[in-house]
N, C-alpha and C positions, 0 to 999 in steps of 0.2 A: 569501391564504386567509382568509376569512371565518372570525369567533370564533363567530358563530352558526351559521354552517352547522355547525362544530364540535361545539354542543353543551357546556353545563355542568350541573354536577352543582350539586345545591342551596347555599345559603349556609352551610346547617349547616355544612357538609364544610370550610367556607371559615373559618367560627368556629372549627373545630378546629386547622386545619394553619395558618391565616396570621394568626391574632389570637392566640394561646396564652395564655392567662392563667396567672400564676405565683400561686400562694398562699403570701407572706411575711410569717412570724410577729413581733411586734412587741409593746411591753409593753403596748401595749394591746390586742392580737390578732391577726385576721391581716385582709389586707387585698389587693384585688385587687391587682396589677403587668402593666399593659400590656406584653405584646413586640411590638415594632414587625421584622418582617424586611424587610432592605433590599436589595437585589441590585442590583450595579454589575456593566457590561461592563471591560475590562483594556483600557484605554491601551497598557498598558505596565507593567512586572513592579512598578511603584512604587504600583500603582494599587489594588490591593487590600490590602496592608500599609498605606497612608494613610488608606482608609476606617476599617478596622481599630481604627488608634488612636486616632481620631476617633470612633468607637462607643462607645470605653474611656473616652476624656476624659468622653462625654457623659453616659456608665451610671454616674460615677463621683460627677456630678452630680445623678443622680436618683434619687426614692425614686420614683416612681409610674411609672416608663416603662424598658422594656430593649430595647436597640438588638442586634441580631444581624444581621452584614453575610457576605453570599454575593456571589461573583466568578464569573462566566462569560468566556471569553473571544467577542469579538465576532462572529465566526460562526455563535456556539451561541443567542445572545439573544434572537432573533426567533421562532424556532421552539421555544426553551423557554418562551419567556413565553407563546406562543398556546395547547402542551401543558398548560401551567398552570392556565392562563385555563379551560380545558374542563373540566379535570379539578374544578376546584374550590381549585386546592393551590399560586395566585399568591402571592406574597408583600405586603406589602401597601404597598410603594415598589418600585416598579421604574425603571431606566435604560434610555434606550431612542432610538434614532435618531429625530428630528425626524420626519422623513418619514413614520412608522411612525406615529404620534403621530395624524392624522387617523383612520384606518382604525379601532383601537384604541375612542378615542372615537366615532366611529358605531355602532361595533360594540354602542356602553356597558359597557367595559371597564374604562374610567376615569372616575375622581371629577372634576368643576371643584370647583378650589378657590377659587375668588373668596372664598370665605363661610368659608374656612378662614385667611386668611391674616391675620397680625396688622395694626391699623391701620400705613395709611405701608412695609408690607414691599414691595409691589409696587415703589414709589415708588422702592426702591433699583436697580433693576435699568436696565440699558438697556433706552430702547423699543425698538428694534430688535429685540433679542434677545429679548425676554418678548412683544413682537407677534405673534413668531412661535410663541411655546406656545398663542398662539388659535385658536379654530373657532367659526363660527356667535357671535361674539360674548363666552365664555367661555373661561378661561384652565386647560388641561387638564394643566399641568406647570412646570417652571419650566426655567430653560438651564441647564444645566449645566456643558457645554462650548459653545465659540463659535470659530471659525477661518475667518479667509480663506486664499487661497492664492496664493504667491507662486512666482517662477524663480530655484529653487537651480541657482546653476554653480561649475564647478569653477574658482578662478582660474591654478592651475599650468596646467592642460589647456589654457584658454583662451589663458594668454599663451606654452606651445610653439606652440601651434598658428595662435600668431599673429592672433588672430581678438580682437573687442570685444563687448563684454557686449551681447547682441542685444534690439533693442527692438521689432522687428516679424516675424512670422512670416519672412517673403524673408531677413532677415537669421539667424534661429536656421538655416534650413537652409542658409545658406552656411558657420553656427560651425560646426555638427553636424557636415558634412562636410571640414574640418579635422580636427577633433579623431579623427575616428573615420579620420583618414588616420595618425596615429601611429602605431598599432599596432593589429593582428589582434584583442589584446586590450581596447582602448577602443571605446567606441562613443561616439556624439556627444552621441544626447537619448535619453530613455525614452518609450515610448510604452505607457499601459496597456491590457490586452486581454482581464484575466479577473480575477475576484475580485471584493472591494467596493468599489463605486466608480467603477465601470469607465464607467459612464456619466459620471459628475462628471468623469473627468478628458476625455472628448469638449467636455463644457460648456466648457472655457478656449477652446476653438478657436472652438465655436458662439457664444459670447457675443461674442468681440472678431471675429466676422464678420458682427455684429450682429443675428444670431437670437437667437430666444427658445423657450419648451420651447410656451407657448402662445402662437398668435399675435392678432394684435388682432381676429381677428375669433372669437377665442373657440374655436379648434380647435389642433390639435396644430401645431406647429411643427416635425415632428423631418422632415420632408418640404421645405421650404423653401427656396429658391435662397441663403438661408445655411448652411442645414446641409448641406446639399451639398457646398457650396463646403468647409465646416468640414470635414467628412469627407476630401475629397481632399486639402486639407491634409496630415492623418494619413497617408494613404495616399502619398501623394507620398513626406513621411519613408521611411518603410518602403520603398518600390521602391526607392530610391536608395540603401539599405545604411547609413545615418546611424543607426538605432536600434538596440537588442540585438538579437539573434536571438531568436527563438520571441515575436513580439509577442503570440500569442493566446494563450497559455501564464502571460504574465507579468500577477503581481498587484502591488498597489501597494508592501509589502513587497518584493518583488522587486528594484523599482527603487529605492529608497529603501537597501536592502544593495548595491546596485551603485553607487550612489553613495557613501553611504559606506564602501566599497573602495575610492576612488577610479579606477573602471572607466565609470563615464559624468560624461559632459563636462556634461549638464543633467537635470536632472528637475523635474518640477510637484508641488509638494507644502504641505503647511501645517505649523503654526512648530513642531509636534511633532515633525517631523527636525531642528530644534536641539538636542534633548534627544539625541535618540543620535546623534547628532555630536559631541556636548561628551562622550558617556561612551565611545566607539566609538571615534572617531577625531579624537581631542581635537588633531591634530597636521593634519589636513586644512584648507588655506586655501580658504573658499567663500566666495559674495557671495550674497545676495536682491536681486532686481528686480523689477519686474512682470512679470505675466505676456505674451507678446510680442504686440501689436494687428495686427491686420490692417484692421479699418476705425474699430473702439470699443476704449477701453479697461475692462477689464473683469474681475472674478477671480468664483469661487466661494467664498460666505457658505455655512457651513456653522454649524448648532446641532445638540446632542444634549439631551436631556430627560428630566427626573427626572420620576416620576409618582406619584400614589396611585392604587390600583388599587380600581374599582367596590364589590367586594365585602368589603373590609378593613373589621374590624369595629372600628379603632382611628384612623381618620380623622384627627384632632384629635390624638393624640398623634403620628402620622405629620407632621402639619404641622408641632409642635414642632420634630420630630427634620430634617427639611428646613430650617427655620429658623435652628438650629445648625448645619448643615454648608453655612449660605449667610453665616452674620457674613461681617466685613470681613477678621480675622485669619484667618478658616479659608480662604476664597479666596483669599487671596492666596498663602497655600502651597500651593494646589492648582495655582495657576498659574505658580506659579517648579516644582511638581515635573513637571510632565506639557505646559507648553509656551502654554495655550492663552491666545488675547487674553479680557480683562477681560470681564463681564458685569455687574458693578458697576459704578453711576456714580463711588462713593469711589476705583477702582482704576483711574481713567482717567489719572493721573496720575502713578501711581506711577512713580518711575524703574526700576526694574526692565524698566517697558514701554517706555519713551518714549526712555530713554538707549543702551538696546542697538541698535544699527541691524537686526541679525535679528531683533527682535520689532516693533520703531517699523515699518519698513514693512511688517507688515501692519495694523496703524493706518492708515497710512494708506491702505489700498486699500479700508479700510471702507464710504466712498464709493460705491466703482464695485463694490461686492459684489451680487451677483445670489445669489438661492435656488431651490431645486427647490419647488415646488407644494405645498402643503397639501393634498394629494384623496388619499381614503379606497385607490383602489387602483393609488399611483401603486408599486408594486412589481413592480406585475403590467406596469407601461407601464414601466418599468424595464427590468423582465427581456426583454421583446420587444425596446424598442431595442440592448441589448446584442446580443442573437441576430443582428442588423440590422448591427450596427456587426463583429460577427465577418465576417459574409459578405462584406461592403464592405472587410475590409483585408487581409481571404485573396484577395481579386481571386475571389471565388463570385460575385458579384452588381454590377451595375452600383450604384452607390452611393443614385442616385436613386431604384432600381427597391426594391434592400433597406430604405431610410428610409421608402418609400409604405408598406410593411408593418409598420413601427412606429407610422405618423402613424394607421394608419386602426384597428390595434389601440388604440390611444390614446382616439381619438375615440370606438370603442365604449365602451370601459370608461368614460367622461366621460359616454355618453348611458342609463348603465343608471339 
């Protein structure tokens, strides 16, 4: 959905609700006080108590700046922050999916900070991960979060079922259908089919079948004798009874509580099911691998993005307050609480990442990490391929025939 098609209400409105000014009296009288409001999506129930105290440490530090933090859980972020945005009544830092992050900025929704940021802060960041807060040459947010994705398997399930840690597609469908030969109630691998994400977890397949979402010659990819082939992969899974039931049903959550149930034998996920693994089912023996190649090796790079938002009449105190909640100390408790690999260069080291074998390998798949697109309306080619990839494993649609109608929605939305 377009911000402009939407419509906003003047600045004023934006001076009132998302700049507030406090008037605090002082012996020498009174004097403005910037409120900075910041709104984070929820990780995980840790995630809004963390900012939190982090708001407290920082207000606790300042006489000219007040940090007030709001938590949305992740479903609700997209479409409150667009209702925002129109209305006049954003906040003036928002969190927000990478992906999201182009459209946003075209839209001019959000501030580039280049001109905001202190000398040398960029410098801290991985290139990797701060290349991707850019568009058209300007840097529109900073990472926030960072994750690849790895293959969580059960080790109990794997060694009843006799089967070895699978390293290429042929091999996950000969573990899967071991494990889901145990019992009625296990199933082998998880296959996702609805919710957020749904497309990302298609990418494990399509990448290590050596497709791409765009192809070299500049058009969609999702039509391609890889993603085809990636597709039947999936669908293969599925006829053969190896994956839960109701794959079109099932969100990433889903699988991720099926596993730590210990009720599926695999799932694809990134290093935040350590986190409710170690609080869940702190007693579950798993391993992390790559995820399984069929011609490439290859995982999904995922970032999410803090932003200043266009119309915040507090900028420059905003950047402060981003500044503080990126030091070395605040990060790295962000990252022992909620899971995610480093975005700092200083944290590339830490043992925390390097010594744990469930965080080290996704280090190291940093490498063969691939990312979804930077285009303004990759939601909308999102949402088509999902539509595409449901028909194709309901056995609706021949898979080539369903993917053509994603590739050429795509192409459209790319030639507007």
């Amino acid at each position: 959905m377009s911000i402009k098609k939407a419509g906003r209400l003047s600045t004023a409105i934006c001076s009132i609700v998302g700049a507030t000014v406090l008037m605090i009296g002082t012996s020498q009288g009174v004097f403005a006080k910037d409120t900075v409001r910041v709104r984070f999506a929820e990780y995980s129930t840790k995630t809004g108590p963390f900012f939190k105290d982090l708001a407290a440490e920082f207000n606790a530090s300042q006489d000219d700046i007040e940090v007030v933090v709001e938590h949305l859980p992740w479903p609700e972020m997209q479409q409150q922050l667009i209702t925002d945005i129109s209305a006049g009544t954003a906040p003036d830092i928002s969190h927000m999916a990478t992906r999201w992050m182009a459209g946003f900025a075209v839209d001019g929704a959000l501030a580039p900070i280049d001109d905001l940021m202190s000398d040398n802060f960029a410098d801290t960041f991985v290139p990797t991960f701060l290349d991707l807060q850019k568009v058209e040459g300007q840097t529109w947010g900073l990472p926030i979060a960072a994750s690849a994705r790895g293959m969580f398997y059960n080790k109990d399930l794997l060694e009843q079922a006799g089967a070895a840690v699978p390293t290429n597609w042929e091999e996950t469908q000969e573990a899967a259908a071991k494990i889901a030969a145990l019992s009625d109630e296990i199933y082998g691998i998880g296959v996702q089919g609805a919710g957020l994400d749904t497309e990302g977890y298609w990418f494990y397949s399509l990448w290590t079948h050596g497709g791409d979402i765009v192809g070299p010659d500049g058009k969609s990819g999702f039509a391609s004798e890889a993603a085809v082939a990636a597709t039947q992969n999936y669908i293969d899974l599925i006829k053969s009874g190896v994956t839960q039931p109701g794959v079109l049903g099932a969100n990433r959550e889903d699988l991720q509580n099926l596993f730590t149930a210990g009720k599926l034998g695999i799932v694809l996920s990134g290093p935040w099911l350590n986190a409710q693994l170690s609080q869940e089912a702190p007693d579950l023996k798993y391993g992390i691998a790559e995820i399984p190649m069929a011609t490439d090796r290859a995982t999904y790079g995922v970032t999410d993005t803090i932003s200043i938002l266009a119309d915040s009449e507090v900028k420059e105190s905003s950047m402060k307050v981003l500044e503080f909640f990126f030091n070395d100390a605040n990060r790295l408790a962000f990252g022992k609480n909620e899971g995610f690999v480093p975005v700092l260069n200083s944290m590339a080291n830490e043992p925390y990442f390097t010594e744990d074998p469930n965080m080290a390998v996704f280090l190291d798949m940093s490498s063969v990490a691939k990312f979804a697109p930077l285009v303004p309306q990759w939601e909308e080619m999102a949402e088509s391929l999902k539509t595409s990839l449901a028909k194709a494993y309901a056995g609706d649609e021949d898979p080539a025939v369903a993917l053509a109608a994603a590739a050429d929605k795509m192409n459209a939305l790319m030639n507007e």
